[in-house]
VMD Tcl script that builds the backbone (N, CA, C; Angstrom):
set m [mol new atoms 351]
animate dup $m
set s [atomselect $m all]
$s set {name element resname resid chain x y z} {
  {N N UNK 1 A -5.025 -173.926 -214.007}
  {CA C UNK 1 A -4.659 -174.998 -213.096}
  {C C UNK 1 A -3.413 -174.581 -212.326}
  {N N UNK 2 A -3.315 -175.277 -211.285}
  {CA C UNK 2 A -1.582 -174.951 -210.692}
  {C C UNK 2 A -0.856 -175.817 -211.372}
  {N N UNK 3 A 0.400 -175.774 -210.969}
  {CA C UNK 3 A 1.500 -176.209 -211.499}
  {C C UNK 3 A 0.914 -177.727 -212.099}
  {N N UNK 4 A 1.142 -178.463 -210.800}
  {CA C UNK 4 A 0.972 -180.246 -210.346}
  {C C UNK 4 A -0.134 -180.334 -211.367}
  {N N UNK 5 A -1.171 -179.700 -211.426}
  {CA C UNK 5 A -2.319 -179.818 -211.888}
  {C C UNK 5 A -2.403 -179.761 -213.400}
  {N N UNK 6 A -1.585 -179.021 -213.717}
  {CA C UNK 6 A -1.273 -178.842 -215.225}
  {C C UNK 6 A -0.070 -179.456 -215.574}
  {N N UNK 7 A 0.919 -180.693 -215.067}
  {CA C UNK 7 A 2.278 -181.085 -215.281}
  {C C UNK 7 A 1.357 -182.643 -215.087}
  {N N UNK 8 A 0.156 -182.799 -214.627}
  {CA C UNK 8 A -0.272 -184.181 -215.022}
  {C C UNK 8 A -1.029 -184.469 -215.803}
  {N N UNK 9 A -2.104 -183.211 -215.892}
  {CA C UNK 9 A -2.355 -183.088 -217.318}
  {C C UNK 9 A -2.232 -183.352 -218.684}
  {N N UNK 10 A -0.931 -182.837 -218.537}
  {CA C UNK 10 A -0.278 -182.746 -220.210}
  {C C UNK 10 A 0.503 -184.342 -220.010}
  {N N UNK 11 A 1.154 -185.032 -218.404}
  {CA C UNK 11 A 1.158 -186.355 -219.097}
  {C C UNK 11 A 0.240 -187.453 -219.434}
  {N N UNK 12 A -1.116 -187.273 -218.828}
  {CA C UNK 12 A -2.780 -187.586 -219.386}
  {C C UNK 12 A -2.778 -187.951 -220.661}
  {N N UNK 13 A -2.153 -186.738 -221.870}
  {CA C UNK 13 A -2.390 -186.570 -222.863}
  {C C UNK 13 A -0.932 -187.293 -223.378}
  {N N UNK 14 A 0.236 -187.427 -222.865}
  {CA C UNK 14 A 1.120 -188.162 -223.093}
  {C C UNK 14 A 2.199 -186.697 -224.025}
  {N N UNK 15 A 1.665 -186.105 -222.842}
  {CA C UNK 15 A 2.869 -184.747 -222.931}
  {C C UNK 15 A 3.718 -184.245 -222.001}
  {N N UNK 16 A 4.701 -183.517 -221.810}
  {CA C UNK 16 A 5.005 -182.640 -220.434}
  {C C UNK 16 A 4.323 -181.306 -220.724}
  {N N UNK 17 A 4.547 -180.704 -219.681}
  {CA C UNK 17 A 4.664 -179.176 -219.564}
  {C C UNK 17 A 6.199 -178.454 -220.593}
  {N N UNK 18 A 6.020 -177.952 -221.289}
  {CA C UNK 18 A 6.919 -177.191 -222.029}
  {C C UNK 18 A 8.423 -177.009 -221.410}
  {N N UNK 19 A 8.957 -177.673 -222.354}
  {CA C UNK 19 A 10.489 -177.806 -221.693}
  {C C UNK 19 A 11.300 -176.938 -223.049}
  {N N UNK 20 A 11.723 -175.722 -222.985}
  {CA C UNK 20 A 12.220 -174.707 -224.179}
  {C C UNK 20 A 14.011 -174.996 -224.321}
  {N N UNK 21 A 14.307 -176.180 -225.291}
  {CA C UNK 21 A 15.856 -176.694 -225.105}
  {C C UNK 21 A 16.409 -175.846 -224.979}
  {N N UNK 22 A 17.289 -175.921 -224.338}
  {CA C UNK 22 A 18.751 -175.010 -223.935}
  {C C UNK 22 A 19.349 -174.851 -225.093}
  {N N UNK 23 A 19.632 -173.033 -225.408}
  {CA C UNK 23 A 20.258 -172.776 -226.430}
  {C C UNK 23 A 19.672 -172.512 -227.223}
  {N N UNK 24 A 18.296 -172.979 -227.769}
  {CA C UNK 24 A 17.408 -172.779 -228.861}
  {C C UNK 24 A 16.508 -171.328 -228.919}
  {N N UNK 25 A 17.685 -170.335 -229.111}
  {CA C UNK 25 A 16.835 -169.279 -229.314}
  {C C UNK 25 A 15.445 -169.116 -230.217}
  {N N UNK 26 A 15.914 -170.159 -231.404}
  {CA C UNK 26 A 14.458 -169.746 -232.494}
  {C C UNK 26 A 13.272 -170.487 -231.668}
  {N N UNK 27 A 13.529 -171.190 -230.901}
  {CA C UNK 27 A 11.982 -172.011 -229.864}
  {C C UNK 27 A 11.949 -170.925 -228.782}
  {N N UNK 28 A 12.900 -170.188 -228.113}
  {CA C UNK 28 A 12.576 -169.306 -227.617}
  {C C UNK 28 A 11.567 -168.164 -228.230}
  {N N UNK 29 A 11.742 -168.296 -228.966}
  {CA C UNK 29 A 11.317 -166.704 -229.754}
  {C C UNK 29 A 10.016 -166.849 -230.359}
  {N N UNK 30 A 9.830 -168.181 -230.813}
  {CA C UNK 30 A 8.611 -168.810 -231.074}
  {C C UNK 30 A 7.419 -168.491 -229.905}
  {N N UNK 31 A 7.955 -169.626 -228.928}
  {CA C UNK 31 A 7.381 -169.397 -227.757}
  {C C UNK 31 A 6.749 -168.318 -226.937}
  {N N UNK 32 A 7.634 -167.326 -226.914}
  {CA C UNK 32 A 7.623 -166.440 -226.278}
  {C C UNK 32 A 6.671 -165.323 -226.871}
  {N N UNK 33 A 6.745 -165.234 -228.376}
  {CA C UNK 33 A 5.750 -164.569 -228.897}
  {C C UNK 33 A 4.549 -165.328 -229.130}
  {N N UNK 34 A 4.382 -166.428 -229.144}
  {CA C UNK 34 A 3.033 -166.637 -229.095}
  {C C UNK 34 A 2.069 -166.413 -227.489}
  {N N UNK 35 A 3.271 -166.198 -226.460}
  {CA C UNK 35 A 2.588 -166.163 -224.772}
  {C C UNK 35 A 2.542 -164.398 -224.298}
  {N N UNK 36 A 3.163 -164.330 -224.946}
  {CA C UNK 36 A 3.543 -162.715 -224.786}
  {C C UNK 36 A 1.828 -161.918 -224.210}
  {N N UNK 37 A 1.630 -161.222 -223.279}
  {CA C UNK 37 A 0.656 -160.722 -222.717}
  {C C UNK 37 A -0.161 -161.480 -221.605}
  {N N UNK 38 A 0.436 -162.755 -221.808}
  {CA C UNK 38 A 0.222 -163.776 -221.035}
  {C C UNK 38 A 0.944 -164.607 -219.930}
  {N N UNK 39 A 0.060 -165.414 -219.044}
  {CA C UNK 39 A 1.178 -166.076 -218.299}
  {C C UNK 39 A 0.934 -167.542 -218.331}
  {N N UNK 40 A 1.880 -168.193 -218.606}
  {CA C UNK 40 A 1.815 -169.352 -218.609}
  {C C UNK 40 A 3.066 -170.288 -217.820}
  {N N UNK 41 A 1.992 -171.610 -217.594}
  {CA C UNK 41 A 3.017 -172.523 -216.535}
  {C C UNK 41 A 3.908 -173.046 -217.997}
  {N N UNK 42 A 5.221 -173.823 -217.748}
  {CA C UNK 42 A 6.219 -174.472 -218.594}
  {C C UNK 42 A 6.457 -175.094 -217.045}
  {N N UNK 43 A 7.600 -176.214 -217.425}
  {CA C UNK 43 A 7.993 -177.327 -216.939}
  {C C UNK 43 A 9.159 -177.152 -216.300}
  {N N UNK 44 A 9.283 -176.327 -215.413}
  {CA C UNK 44 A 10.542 -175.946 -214.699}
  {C C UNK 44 A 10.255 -175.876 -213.497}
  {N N UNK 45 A 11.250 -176.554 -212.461}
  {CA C UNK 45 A 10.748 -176.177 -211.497}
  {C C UNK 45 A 12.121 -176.445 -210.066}
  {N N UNK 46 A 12.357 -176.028 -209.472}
  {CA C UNK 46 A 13.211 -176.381 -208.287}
  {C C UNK 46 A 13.172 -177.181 -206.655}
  {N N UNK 47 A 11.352 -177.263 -207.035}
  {CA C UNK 47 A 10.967 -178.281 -205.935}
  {C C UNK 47 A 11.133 -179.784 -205.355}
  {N N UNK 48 A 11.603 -180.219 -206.019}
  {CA C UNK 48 A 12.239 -181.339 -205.945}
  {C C UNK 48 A 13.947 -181.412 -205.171}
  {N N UNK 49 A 14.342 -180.720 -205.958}
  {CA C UNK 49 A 16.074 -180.485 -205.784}
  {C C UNK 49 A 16.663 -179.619 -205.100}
  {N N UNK 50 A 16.019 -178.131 -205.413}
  {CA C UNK 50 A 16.666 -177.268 -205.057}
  {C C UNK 50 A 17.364 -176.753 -206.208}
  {N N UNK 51 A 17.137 -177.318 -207.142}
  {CA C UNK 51 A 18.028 -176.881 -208.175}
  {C C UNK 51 A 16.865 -176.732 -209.256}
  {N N UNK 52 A 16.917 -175.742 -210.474}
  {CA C UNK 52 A 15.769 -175.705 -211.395}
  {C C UNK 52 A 16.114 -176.694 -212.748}
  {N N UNK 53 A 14.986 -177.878 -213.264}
  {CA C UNK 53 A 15.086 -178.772 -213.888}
  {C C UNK 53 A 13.823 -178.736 -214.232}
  {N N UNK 54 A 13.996 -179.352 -215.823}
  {CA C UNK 54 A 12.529 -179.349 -216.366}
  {C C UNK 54 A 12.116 -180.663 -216.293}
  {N N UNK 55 A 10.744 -181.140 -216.328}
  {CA C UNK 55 A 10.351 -181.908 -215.828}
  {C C UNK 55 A 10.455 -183.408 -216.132}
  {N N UNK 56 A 11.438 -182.997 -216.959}
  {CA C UNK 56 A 12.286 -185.012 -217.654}
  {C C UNK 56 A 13.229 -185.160 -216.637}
  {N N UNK 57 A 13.812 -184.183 -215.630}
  {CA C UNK 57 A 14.598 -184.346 -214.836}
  {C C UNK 57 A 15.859 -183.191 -215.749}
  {N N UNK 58 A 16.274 -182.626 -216.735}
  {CA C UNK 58 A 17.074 -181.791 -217.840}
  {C C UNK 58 A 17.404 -180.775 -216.636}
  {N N UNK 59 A 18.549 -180.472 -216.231}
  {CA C UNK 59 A 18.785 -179.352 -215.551}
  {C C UNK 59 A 18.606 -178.356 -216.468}
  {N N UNK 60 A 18.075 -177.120 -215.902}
  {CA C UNK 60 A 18.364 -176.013 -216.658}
  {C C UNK 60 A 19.360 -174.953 -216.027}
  {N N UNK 61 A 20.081 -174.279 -216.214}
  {CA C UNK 61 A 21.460 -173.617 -215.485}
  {C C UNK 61 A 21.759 -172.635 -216.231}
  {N N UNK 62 A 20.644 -171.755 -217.367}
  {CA C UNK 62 A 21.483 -170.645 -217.458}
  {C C UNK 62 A 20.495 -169.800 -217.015}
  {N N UNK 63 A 20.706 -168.409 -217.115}
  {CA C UNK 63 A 19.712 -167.060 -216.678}
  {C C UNK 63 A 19.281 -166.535 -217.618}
  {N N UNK 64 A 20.039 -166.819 -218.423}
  {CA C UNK 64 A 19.623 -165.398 -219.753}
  {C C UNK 64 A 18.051 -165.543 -220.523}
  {N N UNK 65 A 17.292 -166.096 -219.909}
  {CA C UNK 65 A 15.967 -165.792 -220.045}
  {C C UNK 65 A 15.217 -165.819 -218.597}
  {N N UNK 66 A 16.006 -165.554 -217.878}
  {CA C UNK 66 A 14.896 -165.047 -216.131}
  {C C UNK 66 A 14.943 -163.946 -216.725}
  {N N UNK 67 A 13.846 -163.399 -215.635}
  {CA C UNK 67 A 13.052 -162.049 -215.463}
  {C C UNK 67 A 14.563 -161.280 -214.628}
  {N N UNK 68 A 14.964 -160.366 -214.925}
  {CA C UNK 68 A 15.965 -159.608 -213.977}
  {C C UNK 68 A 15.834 -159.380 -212.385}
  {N N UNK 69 A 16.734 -160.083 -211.589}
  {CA C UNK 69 A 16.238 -160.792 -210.011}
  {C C UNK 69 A 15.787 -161.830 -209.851}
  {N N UNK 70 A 15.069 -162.592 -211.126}
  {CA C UNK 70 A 14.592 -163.751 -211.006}
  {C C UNK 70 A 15.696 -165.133 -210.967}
  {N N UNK 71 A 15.201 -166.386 -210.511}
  {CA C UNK 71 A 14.425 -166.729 -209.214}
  {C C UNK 71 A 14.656 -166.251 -208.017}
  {N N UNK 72 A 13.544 -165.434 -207.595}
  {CA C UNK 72 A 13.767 -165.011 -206.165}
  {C C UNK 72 A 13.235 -165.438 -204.806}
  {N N UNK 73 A 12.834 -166.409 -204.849}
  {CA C UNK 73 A 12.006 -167.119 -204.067}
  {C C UNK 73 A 11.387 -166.525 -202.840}
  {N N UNK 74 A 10.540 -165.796 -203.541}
  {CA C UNK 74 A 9.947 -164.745 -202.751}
  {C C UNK 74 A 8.610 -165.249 -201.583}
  {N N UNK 75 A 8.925 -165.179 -200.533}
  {CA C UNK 75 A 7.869 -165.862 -199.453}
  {C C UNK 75 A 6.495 -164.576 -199.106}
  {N N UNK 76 A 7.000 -163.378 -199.444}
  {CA C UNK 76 A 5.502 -162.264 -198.793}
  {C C UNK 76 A 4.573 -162.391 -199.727}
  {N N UNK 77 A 3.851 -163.654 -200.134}
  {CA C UNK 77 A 2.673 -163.767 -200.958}
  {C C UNK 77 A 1.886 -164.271 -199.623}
  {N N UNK 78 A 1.803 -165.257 -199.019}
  {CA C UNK 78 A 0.899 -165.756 -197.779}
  {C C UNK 78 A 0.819 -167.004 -198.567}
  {N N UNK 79 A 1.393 -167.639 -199.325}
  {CA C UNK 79 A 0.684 -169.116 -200.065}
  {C C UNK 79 A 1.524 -170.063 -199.524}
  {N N UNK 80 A 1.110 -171.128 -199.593}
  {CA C UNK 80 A 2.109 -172.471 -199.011}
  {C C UNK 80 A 1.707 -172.845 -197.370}
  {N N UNK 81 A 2.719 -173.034 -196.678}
  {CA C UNK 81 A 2.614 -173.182 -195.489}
  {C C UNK 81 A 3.700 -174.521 -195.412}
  {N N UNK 82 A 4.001 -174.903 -193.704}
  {CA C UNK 82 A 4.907 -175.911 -193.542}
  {C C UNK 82 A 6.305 -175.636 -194.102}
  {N N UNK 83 A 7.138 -174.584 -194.354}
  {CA C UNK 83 A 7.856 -175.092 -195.104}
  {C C UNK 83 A 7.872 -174.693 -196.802}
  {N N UNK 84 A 6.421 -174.563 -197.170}
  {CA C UNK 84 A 6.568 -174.612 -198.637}
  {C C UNK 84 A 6.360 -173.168 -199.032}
  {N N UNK 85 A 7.059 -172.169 -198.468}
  {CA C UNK 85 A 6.318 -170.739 -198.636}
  {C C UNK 85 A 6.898 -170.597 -200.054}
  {N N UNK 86 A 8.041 -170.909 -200.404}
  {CA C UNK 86 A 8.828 -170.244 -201.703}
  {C C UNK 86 A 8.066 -170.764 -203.132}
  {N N UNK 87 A 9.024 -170.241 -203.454}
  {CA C UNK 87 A 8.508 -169.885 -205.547}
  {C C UNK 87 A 9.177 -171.213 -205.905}
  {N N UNK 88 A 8.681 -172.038 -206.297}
  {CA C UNK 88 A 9.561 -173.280 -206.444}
  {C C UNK 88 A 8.775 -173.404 -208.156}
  {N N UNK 89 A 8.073 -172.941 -208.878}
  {CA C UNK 89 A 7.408 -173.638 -210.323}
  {C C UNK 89 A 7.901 -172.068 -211.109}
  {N N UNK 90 A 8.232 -172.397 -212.184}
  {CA C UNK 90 A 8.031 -171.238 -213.117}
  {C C UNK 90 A 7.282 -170.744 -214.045}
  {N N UNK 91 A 6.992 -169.723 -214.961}
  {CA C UNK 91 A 6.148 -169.367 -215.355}
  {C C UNK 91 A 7.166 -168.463 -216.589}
  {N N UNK 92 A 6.289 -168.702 -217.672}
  {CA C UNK 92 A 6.456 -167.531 -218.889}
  {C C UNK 92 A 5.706 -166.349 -218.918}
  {N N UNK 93 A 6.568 -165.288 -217.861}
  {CA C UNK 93 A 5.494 -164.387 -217.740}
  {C C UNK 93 A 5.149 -163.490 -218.985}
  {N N UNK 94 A 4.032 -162.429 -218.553}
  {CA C UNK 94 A 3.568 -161.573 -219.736}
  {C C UNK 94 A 4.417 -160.791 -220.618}
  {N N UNK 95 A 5.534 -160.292 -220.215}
  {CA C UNK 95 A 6.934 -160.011 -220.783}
  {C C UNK 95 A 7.749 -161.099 -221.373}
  {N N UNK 96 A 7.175 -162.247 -221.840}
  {CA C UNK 96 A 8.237 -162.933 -222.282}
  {C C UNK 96 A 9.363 -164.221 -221.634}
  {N N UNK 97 A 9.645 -163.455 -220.371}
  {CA C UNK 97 A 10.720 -163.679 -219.399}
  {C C UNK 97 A 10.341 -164.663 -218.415}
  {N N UNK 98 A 10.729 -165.828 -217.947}
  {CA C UNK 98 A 10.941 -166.484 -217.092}
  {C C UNK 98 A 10.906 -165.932 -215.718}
  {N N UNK 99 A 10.119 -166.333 -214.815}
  {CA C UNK 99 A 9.783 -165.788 -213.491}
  {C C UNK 99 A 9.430 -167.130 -212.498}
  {N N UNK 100 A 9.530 -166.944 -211.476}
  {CA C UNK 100 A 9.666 -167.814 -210.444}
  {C C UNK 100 A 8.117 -167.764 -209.376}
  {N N UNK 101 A 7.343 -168.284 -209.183}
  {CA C UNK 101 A 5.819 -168.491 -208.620}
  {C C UNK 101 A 5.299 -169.596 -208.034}
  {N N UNK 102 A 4.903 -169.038 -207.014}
  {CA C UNK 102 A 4.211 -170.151 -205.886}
  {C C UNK 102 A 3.578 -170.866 -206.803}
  {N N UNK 103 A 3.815 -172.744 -206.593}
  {CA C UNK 103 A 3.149 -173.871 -207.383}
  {C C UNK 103 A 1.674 -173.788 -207.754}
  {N N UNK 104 A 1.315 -173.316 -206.453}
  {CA C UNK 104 A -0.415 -173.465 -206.067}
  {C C UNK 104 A -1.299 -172.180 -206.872}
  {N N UNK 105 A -0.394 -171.771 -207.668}
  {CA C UNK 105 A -1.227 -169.976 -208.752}
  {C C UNK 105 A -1.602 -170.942 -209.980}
  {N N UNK 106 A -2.754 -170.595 -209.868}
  {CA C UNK 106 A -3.313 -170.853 -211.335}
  {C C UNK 106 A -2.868 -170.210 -212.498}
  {N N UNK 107 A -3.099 -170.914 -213.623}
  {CA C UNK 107 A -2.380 -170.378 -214.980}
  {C C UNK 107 A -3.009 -170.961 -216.025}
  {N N UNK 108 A -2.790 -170.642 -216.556}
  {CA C UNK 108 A -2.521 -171.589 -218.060}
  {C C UNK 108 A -1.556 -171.968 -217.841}
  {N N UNK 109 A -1.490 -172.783 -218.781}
  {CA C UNK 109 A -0.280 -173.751 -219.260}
  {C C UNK 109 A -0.255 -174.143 -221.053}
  {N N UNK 110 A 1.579 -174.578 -220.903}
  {CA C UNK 110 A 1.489 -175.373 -222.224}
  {C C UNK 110 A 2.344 -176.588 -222.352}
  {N N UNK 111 A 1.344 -177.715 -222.942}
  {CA C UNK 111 A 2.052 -179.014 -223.449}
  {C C UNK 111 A 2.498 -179.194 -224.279}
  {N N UNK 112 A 3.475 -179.792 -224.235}
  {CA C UNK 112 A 4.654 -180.444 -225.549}
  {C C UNK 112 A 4.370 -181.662 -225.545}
  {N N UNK 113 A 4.401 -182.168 -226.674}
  {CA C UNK 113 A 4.491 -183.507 -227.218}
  {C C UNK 113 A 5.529 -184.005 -228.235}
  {N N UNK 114 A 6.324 -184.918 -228.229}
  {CA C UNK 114 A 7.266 -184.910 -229.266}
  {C C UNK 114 A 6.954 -185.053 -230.291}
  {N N UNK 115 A 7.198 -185.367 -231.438}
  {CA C UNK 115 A 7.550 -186.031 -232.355}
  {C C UNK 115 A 7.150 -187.508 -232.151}
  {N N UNK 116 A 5.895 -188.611 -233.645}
  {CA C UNK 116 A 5.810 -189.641 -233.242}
  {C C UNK 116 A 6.509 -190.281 -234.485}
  {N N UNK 117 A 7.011 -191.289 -234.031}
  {CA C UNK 117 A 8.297 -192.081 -235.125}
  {C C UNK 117 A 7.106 -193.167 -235.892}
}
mol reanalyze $m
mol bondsrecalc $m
mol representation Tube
mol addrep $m
């Protein structure tokens, strides 16, 4: 699915798209090895703001899990139009690493659900 497509999805099911708390290396590490070879959508994104936030609205503000150069909001793909050429959704790419990708790329994805009290 693209981004939109898989971020309504998972609230369908009364989930988001994967939001990896800040700081939590052992959910990092979790995560990351279970996606590893893979790419998957998570819940980040800068289209809204301009700024990258996961999809509860949670800013996210550090780097140390982008891809090196990443976000680069790279426009020579041909996708978008109007305005929307850039990398505005992110992705857990096949390395592990956080990378920046036109909304409209299909993927997988993964939902989180909390905890029910």
């Amino acid at each position: 699915m693209n981004w939109t497509q898989a971020k309504d999805y998972c609230e369908k099911q009364g989930a988001l798209l994967l939001k990896i708390e800040g700081g939590s290396e052992k959910e990092w590490e979790f995560t990351t090895n279970f996606a590893k070879s893979q790419e998957y959508w998570v819940g980040l994104t800068d289209q809204n703001t301009g700024e990258w936030r996961w999809t509860d609205d949670t800013p996210y503000t550090s780097k140390a899990h982008w891809r090196p150069g990443q976000p680069d909001e790279w426009t020579d793909h041909g996708l978008g139009g109007k305005g929307e050429e850039g990398e505005d959704c992110a992705e857990i790419s096949y390395d592990g690493m956080l990378n920046d990708i036109h909304c409209s790329s299909k993927l997988k994805y993964i939902c989180e659900k909390g905890n029910q009290d």
